[in-house]
C-alpha positions as CSV (number, residue, x, y, z in Angstrom):
1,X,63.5,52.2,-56.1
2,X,62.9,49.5,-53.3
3,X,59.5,47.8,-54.1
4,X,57.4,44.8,-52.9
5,X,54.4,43.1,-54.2
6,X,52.3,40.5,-52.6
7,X,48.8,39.0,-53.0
8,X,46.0,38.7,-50.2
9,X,42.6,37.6,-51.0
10,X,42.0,38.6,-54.2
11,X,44.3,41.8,-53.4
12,X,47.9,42.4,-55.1
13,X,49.7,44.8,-53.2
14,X,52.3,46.8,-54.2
15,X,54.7,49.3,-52.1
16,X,57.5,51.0,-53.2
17,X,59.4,53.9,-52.2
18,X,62.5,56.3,-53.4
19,X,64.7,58.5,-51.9
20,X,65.1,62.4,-53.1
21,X,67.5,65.1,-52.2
22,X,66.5,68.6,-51.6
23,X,68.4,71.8,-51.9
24,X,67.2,75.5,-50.2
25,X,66.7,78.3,-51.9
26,X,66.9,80.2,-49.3
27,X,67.7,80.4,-45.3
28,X,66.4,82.5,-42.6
29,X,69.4,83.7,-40.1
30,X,68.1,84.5,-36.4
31,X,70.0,86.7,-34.7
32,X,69.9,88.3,-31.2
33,X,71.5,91.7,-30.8
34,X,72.3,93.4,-27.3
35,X,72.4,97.2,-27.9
36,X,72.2,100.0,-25.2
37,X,69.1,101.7,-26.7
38,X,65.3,100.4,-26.9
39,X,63.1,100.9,-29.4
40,X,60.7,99.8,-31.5
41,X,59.4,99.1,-35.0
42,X,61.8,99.8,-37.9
43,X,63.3,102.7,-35.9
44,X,65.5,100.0,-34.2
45,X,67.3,99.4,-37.8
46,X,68.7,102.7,-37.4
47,X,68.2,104.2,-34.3
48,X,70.1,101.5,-32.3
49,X,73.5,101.4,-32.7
50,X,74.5,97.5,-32.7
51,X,71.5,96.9,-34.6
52,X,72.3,99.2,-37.3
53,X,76.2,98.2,-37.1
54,X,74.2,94.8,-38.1
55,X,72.5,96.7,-41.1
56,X,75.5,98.3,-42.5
57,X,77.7,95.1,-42.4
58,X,75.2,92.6,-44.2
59,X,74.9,95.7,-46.7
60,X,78.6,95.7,-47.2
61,X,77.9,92.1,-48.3
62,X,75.0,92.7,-50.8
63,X,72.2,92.1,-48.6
64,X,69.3,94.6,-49.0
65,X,67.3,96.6,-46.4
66,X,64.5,94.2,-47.2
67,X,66.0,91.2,-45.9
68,X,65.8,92.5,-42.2
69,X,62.3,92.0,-40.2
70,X,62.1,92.4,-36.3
71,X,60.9,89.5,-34.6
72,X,61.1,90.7,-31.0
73,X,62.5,93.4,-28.9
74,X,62.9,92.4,-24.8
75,X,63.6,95.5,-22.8
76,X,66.2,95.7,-19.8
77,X,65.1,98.3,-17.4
78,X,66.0,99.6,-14.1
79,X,63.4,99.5,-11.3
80,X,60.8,98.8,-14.2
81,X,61.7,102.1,-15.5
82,X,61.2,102.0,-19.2
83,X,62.9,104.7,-21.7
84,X,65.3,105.0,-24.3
85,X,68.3,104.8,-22.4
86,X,67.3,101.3,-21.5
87,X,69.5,98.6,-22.9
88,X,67.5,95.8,-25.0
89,X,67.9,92.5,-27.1
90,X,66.4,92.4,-30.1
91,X,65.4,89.2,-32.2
92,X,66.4,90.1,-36.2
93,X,65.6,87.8,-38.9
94,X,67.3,88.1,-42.2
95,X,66.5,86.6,-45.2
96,X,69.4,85.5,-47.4
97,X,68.4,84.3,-50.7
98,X,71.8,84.2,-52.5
99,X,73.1,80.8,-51.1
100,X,76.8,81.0,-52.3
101,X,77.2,84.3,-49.5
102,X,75.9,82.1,-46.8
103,X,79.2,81.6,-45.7
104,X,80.1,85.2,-45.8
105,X,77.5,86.6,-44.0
106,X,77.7,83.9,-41.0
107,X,81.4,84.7,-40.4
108,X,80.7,88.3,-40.2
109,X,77.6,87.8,-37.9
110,X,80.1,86.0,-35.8
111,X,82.7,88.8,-35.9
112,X,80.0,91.2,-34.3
113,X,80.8,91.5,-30.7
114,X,76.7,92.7,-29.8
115,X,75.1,89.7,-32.5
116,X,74.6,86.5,-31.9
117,X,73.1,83.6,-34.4
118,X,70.5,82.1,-32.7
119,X,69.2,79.8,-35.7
120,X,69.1,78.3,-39.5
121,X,65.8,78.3,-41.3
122,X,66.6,77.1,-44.3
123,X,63.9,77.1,-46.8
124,X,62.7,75.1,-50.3
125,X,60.1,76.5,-51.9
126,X,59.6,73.5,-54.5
127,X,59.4,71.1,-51.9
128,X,55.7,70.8,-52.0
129,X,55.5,70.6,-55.8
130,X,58.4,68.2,-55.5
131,X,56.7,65.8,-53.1
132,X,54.0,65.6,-55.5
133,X,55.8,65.1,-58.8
134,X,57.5,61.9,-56.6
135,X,54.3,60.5,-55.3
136,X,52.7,60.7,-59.1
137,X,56.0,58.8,-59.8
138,X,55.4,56.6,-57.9
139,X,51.6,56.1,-58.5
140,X,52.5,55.5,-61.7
141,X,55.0,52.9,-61.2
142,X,52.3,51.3,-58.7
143,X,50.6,50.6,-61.1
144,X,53.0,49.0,-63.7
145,X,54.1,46.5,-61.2
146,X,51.1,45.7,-60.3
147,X,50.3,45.2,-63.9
148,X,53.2,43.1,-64.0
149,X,52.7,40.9,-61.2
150,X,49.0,40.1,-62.7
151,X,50.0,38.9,-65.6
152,X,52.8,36.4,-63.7
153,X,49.3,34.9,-61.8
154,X,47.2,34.8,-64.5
155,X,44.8,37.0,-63.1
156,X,43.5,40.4,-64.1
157,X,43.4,43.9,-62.3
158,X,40.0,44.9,-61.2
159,X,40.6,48.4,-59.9
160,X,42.6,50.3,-57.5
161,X,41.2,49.1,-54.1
162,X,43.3,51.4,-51.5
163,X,46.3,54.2,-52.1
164,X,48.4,55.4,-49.1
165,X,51.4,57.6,-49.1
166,X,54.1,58.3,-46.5
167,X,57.1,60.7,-46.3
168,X,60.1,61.2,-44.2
169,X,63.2,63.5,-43.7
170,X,66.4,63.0,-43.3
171,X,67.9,66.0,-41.8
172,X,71.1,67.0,-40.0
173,X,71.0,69.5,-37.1
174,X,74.3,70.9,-36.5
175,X,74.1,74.1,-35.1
176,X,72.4,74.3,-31.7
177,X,72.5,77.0,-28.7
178,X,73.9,74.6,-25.9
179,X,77.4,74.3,-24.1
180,X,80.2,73.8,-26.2
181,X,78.7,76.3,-29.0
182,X,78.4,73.6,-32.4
183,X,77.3,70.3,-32.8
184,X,74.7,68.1,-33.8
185,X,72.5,65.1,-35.0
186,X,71.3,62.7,-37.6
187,X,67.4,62.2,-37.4
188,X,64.2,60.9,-39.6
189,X,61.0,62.2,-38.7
190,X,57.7,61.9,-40.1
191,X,57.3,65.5,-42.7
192,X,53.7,66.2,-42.5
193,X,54.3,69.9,-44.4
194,X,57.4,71.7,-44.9
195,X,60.0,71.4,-42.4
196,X,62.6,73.9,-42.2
197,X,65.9,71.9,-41.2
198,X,68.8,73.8,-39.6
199,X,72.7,73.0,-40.9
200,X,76.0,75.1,-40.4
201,X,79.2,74.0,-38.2
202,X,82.2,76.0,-37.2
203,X,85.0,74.6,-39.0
204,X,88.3,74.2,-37.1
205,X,89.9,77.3,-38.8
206,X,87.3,78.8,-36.0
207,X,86.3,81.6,-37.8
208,X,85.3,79.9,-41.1
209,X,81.5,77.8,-41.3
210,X,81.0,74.8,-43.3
211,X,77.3,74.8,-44.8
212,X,75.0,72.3,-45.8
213,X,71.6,73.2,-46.9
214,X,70.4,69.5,-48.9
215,X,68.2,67.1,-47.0
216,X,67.2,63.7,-48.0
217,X,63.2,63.1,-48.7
218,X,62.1,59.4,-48.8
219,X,58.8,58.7,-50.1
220,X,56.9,55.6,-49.7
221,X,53.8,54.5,-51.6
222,X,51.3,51.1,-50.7
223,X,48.5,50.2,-53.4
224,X,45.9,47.8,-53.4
225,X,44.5,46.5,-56.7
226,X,41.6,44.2,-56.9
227,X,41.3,41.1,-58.8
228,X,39.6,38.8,-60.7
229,X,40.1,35.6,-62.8
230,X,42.0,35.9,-66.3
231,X,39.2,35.3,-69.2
232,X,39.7,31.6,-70.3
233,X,41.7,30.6,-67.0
């Protein structure tokens, strides 16, 4: 846990920060499906062939019913003709919550000649109460080194005078709708809330996916303590 301590007029101020790994629970898969039918609502789940060739193979793989949501349908008509002959795309997200058929289900997304993975939402549903837990942490040890760093001056703590807190996220972004199909990037940006970070790369073997769904958290705390003069110095 890096830390740093420092006095300035009659302040001792203490920052530390630590580093924390997270791991989703559970990832949202967005998927684009051409089919030669339109329509709407939940109709489109079985009503539309491609879509419901979609349905049938995630089921195969022990995703339920309730995992599917429509996010968007975009129409292709003739002459602005709409009706159900018109062919269509249809945004579908599905919710997979058991991480160890990730794998399973992306390869068989990518053997569906109509579907297309558009994104990873992956998802951690402890992060805030994580974040939280590691900034009391941290509080705490604010406050021990500060402790610490009083008694090495021969002065004693008067209070807490100021308490800031900053967070950032290490994330990697490897799957990405451009040319060349797969790649990606390291970044750290600021994490106000929860982020939802994106991670999955075709592995050489083509139709098998390499999938990483941790991200790094680094937390940083600053505390100003007050002080006064030891009794007796």
């Amino acid at each position: 846990m890096p830390e740093r301590a420092e006095t300035e007029s009659g302040l001792i101020v203490v920052e530390l920060s630590a580093e924390h790994e997270l791991e989703a629970d559970h990832v949202d898969a967005v998927v684009e499906v051409k089919a030669s039918e339109f329509f709407t609502g939940n109709a489109a789940f079985t009503n539309a062939r491609e879509v419901a060739s979609l349905v049938s193979k995630m089921e195969e793989l022990g995703v339920p019913a309730s995992a599917f949501s429509l996010q968007a349908v975009q129409a292709e008509t003739s002459e602005g003709l709409l009706s159900r002959s018109s062919s269509a795309r249809y945004t579908v997200r599905i919710r997979l919550v058991d991480m160890g058929r990730v794998g399973d289900v992306l390869a068989a997304i990518s053997g569906l000649k109509q579907a297309t993975l558009r994104e990873l939402r992956w998802g951690y549903t402890r992060e805030l109460e994580a974040r939280q837990d590691w900034l009391e942490a941290l509080a705490r040890e604010s406050v021990k080194k500060a402790r610490r760093v009083a008694a090495g001056l021969g002065v004693a703590l008067d209070g807490l005078h100021r308490f800031s807190e900053r967070t950032w996220e290490s994330q990697t972004r490897v799957f990405g709708v451009r040319a060349g199909g797969y790649g990606g990037d390291e970044d750290m940006r600021p994490m106000a809330s929860t982020v939802s970070s994106y991670s999955t790369a075709r592995s050489s073997a083509g139709m098998g996916f390499t999938v990483s769904h941790r991200k790094k958290v680094q937390v940083m705390a600053t505390a100003e303590f007050r002080t006064h003069p030891a009794p007796g110095s």
